[in-house]
C-alpha positions as CSV (number, residue, x, y, z in Angstrom):
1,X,6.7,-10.0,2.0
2,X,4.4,-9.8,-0.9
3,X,1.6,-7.7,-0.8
4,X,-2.0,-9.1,-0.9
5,X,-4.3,-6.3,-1.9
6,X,-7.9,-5.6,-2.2
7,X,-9.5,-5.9,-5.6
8,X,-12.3,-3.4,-4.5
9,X,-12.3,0.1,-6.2
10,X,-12.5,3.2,-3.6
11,X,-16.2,3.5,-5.0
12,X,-17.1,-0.2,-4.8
13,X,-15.5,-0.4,-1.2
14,X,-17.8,2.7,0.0
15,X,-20.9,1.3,-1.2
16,X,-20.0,-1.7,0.6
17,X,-19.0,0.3,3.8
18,X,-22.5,1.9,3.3
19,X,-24.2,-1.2,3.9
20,X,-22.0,-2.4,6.9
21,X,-22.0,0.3,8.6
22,X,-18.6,1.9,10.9
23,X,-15.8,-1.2,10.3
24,X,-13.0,-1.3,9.0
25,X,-12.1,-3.9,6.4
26,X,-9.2,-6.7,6.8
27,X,-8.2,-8.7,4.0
28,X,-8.1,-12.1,4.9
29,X,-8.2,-14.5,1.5
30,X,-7.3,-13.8,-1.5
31,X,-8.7,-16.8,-4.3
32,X,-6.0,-16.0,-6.6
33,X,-3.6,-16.0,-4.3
34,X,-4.2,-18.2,-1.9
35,X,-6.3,-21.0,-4.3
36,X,-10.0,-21.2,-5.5
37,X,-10.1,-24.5,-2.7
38,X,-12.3,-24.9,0.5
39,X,-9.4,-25.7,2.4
40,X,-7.8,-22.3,1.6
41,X,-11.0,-20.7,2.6
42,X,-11.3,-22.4,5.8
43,X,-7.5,-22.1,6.3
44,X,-7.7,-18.5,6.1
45,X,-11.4,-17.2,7.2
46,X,-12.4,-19.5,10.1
47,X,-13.1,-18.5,13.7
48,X,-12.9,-14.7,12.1
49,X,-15.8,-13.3,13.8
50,X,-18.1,-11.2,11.5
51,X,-17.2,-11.3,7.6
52,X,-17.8,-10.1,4.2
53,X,-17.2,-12.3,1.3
54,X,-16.7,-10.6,-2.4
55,X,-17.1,-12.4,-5.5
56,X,-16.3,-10.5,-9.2
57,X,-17.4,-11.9,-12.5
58,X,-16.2,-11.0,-15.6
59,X,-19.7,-9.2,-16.2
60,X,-18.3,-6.4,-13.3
61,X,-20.8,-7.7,-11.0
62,X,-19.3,-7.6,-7.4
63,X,-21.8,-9.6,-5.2
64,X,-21.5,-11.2,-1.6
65,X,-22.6,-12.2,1.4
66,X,-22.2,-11.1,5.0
67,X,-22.7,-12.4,8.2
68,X,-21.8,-11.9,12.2
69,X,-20.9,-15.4,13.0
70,X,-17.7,-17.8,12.4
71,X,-17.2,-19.6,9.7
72,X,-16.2,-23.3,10.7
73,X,-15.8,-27.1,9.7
74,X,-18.6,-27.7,11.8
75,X,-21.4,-29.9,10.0
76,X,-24.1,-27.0,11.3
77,X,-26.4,-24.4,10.1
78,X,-26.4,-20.9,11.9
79,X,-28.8,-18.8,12.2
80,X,-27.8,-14.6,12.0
81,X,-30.4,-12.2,11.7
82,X,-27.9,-9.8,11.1
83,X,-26.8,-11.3,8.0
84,X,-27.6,-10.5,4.1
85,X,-26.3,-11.0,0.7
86,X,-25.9,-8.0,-1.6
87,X,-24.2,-7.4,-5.0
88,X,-23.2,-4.1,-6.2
89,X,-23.7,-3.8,-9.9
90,X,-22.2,-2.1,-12.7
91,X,-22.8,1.6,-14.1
92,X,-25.8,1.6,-11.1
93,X,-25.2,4.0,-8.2
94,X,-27.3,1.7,-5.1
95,X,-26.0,-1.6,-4.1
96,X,-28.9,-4.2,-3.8
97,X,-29.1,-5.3,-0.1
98,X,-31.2,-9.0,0.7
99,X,-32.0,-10.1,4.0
100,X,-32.6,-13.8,5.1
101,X,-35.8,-15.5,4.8
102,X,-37.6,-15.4,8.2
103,X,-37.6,-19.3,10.0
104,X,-34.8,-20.1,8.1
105,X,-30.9,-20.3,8.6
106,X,-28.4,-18.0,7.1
107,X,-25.7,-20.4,5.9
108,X,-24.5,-24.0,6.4
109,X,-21.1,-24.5,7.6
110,X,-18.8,-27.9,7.0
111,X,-16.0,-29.2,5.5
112,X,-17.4,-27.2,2.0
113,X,-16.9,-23.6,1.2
114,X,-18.7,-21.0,2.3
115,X,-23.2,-21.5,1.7
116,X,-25.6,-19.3,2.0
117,X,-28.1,-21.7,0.5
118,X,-28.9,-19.1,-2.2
119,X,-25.4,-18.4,-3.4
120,X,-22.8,-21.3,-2.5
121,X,-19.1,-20.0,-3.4
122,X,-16.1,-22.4,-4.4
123,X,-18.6,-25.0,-5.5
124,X,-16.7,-28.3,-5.8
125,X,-13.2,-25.9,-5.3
126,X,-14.4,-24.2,-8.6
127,X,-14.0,-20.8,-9.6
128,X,-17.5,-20.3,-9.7
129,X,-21.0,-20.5,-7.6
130,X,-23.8,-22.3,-7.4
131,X,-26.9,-19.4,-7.6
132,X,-29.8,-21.4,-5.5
133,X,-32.5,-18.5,-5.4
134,X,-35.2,-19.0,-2.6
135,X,-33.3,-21.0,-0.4
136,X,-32.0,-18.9,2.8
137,X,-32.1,-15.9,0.3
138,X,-34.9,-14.9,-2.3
139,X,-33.7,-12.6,-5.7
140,X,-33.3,-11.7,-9.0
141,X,-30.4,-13.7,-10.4
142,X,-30.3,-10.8,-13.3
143,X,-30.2,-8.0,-10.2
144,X,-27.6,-10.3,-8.3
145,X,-25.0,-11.3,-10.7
146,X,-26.2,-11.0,-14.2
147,X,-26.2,-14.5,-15.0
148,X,-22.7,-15.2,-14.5
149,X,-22.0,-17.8,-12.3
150,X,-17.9,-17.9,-13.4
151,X,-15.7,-16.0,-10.7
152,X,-12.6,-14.2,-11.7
153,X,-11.7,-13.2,-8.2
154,X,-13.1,-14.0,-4.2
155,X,-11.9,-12.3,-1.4
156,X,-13.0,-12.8,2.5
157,X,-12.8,-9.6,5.0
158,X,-13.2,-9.5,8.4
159,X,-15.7,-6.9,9.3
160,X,-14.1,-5.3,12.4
161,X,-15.8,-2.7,14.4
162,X,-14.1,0.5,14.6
163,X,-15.8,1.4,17.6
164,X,-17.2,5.5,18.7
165,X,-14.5,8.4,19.4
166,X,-13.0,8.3,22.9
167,X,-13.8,11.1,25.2
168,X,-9.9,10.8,27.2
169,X,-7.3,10.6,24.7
170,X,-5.2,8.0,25.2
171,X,-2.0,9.5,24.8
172,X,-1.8,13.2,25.2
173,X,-0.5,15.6,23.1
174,X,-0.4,19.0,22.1
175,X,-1.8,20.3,18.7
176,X,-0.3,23.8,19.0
177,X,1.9,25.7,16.8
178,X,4.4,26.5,20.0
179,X,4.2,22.8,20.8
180,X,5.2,22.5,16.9
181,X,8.0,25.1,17.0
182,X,9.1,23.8,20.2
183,X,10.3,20.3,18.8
184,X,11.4,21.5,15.6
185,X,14.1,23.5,17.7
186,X,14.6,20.5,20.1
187,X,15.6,18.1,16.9
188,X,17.5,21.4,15.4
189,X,19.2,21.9,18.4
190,X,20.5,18.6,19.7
191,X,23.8,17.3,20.5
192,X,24.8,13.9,21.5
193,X,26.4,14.0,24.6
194,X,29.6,12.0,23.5
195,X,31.8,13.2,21.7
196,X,32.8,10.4,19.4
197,X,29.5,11.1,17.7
198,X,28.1,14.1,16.3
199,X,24.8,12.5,14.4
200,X,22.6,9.9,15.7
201,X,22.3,7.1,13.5
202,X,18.5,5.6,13.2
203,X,17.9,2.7,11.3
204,X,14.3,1.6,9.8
205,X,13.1,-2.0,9.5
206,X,10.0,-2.6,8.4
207,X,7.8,-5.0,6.0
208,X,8.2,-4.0,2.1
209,X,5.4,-0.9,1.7
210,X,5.4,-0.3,5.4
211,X,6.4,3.6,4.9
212,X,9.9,3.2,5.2
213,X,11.3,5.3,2.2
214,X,8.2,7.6,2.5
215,X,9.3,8.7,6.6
216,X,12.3,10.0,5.2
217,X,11.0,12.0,2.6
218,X,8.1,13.6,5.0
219,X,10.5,13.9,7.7
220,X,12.7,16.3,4.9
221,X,9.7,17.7,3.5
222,X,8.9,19.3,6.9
223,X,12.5,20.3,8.0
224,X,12.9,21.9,4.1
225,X,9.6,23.3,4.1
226,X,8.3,21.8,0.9
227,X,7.5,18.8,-0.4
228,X,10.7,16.1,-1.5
229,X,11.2,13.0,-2.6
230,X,14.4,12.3,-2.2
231,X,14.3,8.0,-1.0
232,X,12.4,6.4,-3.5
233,X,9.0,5.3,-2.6
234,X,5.7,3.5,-4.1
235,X,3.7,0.6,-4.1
236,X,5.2,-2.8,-4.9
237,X,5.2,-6.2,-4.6
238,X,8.8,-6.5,-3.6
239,X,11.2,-4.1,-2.5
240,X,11.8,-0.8,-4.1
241,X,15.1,-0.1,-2.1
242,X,17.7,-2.6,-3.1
243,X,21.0,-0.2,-1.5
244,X,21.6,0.1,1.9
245,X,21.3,4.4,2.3
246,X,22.2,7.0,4.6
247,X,20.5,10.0,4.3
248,X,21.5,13.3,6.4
249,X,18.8,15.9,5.9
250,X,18.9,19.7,5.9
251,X,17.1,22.4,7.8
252,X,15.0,24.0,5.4
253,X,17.3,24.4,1.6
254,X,21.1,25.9,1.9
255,X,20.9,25.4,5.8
256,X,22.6,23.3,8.4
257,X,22.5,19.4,9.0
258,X,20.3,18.1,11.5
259,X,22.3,16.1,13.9
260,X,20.7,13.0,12.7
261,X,21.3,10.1,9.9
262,X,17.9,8.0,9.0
263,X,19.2,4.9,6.9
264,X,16.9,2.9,4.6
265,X,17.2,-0.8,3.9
266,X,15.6,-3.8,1.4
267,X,11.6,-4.3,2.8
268,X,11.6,-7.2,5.1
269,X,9.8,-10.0,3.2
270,X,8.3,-13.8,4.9
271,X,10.1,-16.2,3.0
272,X,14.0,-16.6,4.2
273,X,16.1,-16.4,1.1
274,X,14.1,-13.0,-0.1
275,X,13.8,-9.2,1.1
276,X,16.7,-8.1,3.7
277,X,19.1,-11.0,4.9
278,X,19.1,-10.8,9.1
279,X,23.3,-11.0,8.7
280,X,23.2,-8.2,7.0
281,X,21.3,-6.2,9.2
282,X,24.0,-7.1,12.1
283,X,26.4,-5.8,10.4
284,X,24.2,-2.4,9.4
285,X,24.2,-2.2,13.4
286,X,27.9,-2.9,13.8
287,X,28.5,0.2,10.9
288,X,30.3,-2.5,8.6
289,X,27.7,-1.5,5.8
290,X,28.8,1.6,4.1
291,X,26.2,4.0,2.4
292,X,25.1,2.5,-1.5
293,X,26.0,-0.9,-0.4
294,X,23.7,-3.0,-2.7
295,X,22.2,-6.0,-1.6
296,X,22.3,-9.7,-2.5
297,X,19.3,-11.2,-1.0
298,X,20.9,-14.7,-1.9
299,X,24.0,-13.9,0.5
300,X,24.9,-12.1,3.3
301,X,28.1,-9.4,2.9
302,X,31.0,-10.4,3.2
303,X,34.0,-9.5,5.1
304,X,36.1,-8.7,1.9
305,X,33.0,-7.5,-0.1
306,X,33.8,-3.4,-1.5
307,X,30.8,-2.2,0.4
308,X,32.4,-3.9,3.4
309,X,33.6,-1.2,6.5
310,X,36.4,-3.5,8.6
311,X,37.1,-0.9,10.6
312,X,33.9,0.4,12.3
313,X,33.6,3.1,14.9
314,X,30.7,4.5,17.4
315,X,29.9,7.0,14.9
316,X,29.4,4.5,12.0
317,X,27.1,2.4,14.0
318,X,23.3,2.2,14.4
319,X,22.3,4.3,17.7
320,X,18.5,3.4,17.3
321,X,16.3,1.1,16.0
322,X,12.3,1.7,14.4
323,X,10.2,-1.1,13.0
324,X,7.6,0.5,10.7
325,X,4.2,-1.0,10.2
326,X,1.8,-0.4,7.9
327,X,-1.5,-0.1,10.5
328,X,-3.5,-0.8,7.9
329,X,-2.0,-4.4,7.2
330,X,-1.2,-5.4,10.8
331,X,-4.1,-8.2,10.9
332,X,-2.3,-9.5,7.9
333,X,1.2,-10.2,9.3
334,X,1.8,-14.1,8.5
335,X,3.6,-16.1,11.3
336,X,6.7,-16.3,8.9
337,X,6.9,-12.5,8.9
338,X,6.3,-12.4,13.5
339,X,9.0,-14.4,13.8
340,X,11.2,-12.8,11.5
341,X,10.6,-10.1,13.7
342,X,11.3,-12.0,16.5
343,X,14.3,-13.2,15.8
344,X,15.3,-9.6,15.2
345,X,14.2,-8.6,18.5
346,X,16.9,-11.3,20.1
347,X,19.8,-9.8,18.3
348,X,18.9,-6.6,18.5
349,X,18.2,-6.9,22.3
350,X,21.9,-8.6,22.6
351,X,23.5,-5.8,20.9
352,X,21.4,-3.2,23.5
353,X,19.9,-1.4,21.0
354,X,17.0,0.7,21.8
355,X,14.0,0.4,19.9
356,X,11.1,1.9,18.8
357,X,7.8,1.2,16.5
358,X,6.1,3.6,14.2
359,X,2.7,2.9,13.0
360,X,2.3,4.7,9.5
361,X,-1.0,5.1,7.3
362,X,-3.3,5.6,10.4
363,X,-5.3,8.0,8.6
364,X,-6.3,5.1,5.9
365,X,-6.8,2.9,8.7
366,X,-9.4,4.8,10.7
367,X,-12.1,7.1,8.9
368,X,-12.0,8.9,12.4
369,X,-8.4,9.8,12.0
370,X,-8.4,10.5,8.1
371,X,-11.2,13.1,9.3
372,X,-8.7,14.6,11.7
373,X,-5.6,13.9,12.2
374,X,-5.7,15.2,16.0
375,X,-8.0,12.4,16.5
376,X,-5.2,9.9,16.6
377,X,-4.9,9.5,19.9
378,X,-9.1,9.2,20.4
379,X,-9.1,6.7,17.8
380,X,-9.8,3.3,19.7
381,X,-9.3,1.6,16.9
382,X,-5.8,3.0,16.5
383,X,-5.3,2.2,20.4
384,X,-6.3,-1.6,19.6
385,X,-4.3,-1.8,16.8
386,X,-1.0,-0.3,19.2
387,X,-1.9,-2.7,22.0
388,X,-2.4,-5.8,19.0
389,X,1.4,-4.9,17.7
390,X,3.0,-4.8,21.5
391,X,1.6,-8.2,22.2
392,X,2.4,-9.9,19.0
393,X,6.2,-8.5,18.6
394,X,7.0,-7.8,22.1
395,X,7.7,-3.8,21.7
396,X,6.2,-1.8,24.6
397,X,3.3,0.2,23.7
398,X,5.2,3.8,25.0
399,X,7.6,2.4,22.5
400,X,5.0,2.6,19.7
401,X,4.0,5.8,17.8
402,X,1.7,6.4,15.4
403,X,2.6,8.2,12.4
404,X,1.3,10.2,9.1
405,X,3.5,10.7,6.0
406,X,3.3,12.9,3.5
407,X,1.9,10.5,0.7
408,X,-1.0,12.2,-0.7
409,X,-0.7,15.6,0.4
410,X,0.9,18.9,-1.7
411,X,1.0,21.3,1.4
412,X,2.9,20.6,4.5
413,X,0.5,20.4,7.3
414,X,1.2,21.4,11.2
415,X,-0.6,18.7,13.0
416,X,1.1,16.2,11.0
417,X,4.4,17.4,11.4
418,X,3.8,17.5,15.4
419,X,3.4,12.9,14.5
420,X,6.5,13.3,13.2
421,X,8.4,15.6,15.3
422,X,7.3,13.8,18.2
423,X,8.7,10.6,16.5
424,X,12.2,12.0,16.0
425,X,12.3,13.4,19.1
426,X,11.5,10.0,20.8
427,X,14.5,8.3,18.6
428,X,17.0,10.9,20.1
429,X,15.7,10.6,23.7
430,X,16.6,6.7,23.5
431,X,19.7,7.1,21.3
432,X,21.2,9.4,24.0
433,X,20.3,6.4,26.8
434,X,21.9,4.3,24.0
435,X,25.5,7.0,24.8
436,X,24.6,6.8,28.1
437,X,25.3,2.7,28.4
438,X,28.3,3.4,26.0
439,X,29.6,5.5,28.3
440,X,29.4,3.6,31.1
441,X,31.0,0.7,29.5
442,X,33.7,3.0,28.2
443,X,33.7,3.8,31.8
444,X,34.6,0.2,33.0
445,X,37.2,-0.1,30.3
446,X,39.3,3.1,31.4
447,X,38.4,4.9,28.5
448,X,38.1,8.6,28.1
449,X,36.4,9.6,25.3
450,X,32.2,9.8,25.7
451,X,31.6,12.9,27.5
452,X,31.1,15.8,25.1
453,X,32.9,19.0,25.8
454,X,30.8,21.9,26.0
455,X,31.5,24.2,23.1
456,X,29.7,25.2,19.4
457,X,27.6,22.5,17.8
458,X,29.7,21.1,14.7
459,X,28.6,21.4,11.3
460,X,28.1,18.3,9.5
461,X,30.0,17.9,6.2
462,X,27.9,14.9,5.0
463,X,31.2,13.6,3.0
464,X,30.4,9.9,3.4
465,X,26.8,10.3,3.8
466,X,24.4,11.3,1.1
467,X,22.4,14.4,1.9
468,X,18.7,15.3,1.3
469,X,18.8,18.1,0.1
């Protein structure tokens, strides 16, 4: 899917933040993106609830206008006392703030684009704006936008409220260093109780940029004990992993493998003939991809392809499933993109494959949470945003974790190990129910090979598997 991003610097989004107040921004048009039209803007921004718009000019003004209420094609003027226009120029420090003139409305709304009477954006689907000082609005033209009525970029948020800290968590955890040495030993210590496997095989799916690539590395990074990057990861429009991998990571450097496999894949993207092909993920679950595989978004693989495995066993296949969402863009999943993940649900579902969800980049979602981590869990924002993905894809919010990696950190941090402990440890719980059905259909059929014999843990050789190391 590509990505649309903000045009807002950090500083010019917190000045903006400073005069909305505790929300958190959603990107919800894009002009160059999406088209300098009314139509696009009405396609994308109506019935929003409470929004920001943000025009740039080429003379680095960025300028604007708020307001509470929904914008519509209804031939109406609103009145909202709470909204304003403001403009935050260059090389000055405060961001000019404007309130409406009493007894008269705010904006107009109709078939046009967005008019605040004083500043009308995508004047006759133009990139530019009609500057109307003294109607709605009263300022400086100079102070507002320097003159420059040509637009190089508009953008519409929604302004959503991120709401106080909850008093009961609502998930509980534990933010101790036993509770953190206590799972790290669990995940160490494991063994799949069949004995046809002796690492659990979790596959992530996710959007391209969810975090994929970058929950591998943090997961190493805290097993090792330093920071890796191992699965390349970044910021890009398409996807940066173009192999299918398998990646069996250490315990810390020169020690032994943990008793799990986390494979990467190509970044889901919208449109059908681009990002991961749905075929080929079938046969990832089946174990008929082999590690370094590299994909042809075009075409499926095929049966007689070199990166083809004919002859798949339990070991070889997928034991677990995780979706991984960027939190930060979950207001931005397009319908193309909810039912490419519902249509991934329905084979996944038919093959019994458990499945789990991982919200990443929760601490750039909510200010709350980037304060402190251990505020995760009293973040109702983060709750919302949980309880917004289980509805829309159909995952179970006890299915749904949320997660930090290590993206922008240089020391390995406890708290934020104990997200992604807790994670792993979740993926083996359901993988072992995963055995647990295997075995009882292995049951059925007369065979006799699940149950594990007690005995030493193996060591894992890693021969067909590529290791972080």
């Amino acid at each position: 899917m590509s990505q649309v991003t903000s045009s807002l610097t950090a500083e010019q989004q917190k000045k903006l933040l400073s005069l909305l107040g505790h929300v958190r921004l959603h990107l919800l048009y894009k002009a160059t993106v999406h088209g300098f039209t009314s139509e696009s803007f009405h396609k994308y921004c109506d019935n929003q609830g409470p929004t920001v718009i943000v025009a740039y000019n080429a003379a680095g003004f960025v300028f604007g206008a708020y307001t509470s209420q929904d914008h519509n094609k209804e031939d109406e003027e609103v009145t909202d006392e709470e909204a304003f226009l403001y403009s935050i120029p260059p090389n000055q420090n405060k961001p000019l703030k404007v309130a409406g003139i009493s007894g008269q409305c705010a904006f107009t709304n109709g078939e046009a684009g967005p008019n605040f009477g004083a500043l009308v954006f995508l004047d006759g689907d133009e990139p530019e704006i009609e500057s109307n000082p003294g109607t709605c609005f009263q300022f400086e033209e100079e102070a507002m936008h320097g003159n420059d009525l040509a637009l190089t970029e508009l953008e519409v948020y929604r302004a959503e409220a991120l709401g106080t800290r909850l008093l009961k968590p609502w998930r509980n955890m534990q933010w101790t260093k036993q509770r953190w040495q206590t799972l790290k030993e669990t995940i160490q210590t494991y063994k799949p109780d069949i004995n046809v496997v002796q690492q659990v095989r979790v596959l992530l799916v996710g959007p391209v940029g969810a975090g994929k690539s970058s929950f591998f590395n943090s997961i190493n990074s805290a097993f090792r004990g330093n920071m890796t990057c191992q699965a390349i990861a970044g910021t890009a429009d398409r996807s940066l992993t173009n192999q299918f991998r398998t990646y069996t990571i250490k315990a810390r450097k020169g020690g032994q493998a943990l008793p799990l496999v986390l494979c990467d894949t190509m970044g889901l993207e919208e449109m059908a003939e681009t990002g991961l092909d749905i075929e080929d993920l079938i046969n990832i679950y089946q174990g008929h991809v082999k590690d370094r595989y590299q994909f042809n978004p075009s075409a499926p693989i095929l049966s007689d392809s070199p990166g083809f495995r004919k002859h798949a066993t339990l070991a070889d296949k997928i034991h677990c499933v995780v979706y991984v969402i960027d939190a930060c863009k979950v207001s931005l999943l397009s319908q193309k993109m909810v039912d490419k993940f519902a249509v991934i649900r329905k084979k996944t579902n038919r093959l019994g494959l458990p499945q789990i969800l991982l919200m990443t980049k929760v601490d750039e979602a909510c200010p709350l949470v980037a304060e402190d981590i251990k505020n995760v869990y009293h973040s109702a924002y983060i709750q919302k945003t949980a309880r917004e993905l289980s509805e829309c894809l159909g995952i179970p919010l006890s299915c749904i974790l949320p997660v930090k990696n290590y993206c922008d950190l240089l020391e390995l941090d406890q708290d934020t190990d104990i997200l992604l402990f807790s994670a792993i440890e979740l993926m083996l719980n359901f993988a072992d129910s995963f055995f647990e059905n295997e075995e009882l259909e292995g049951q059925q059929d007369g065979l006799d090979l699940y149950r594990s014999a007690e005995g030493v843990r193996p060591t894992f050789s890693g021969t067909d598997e590529h290791r972080i190391v």
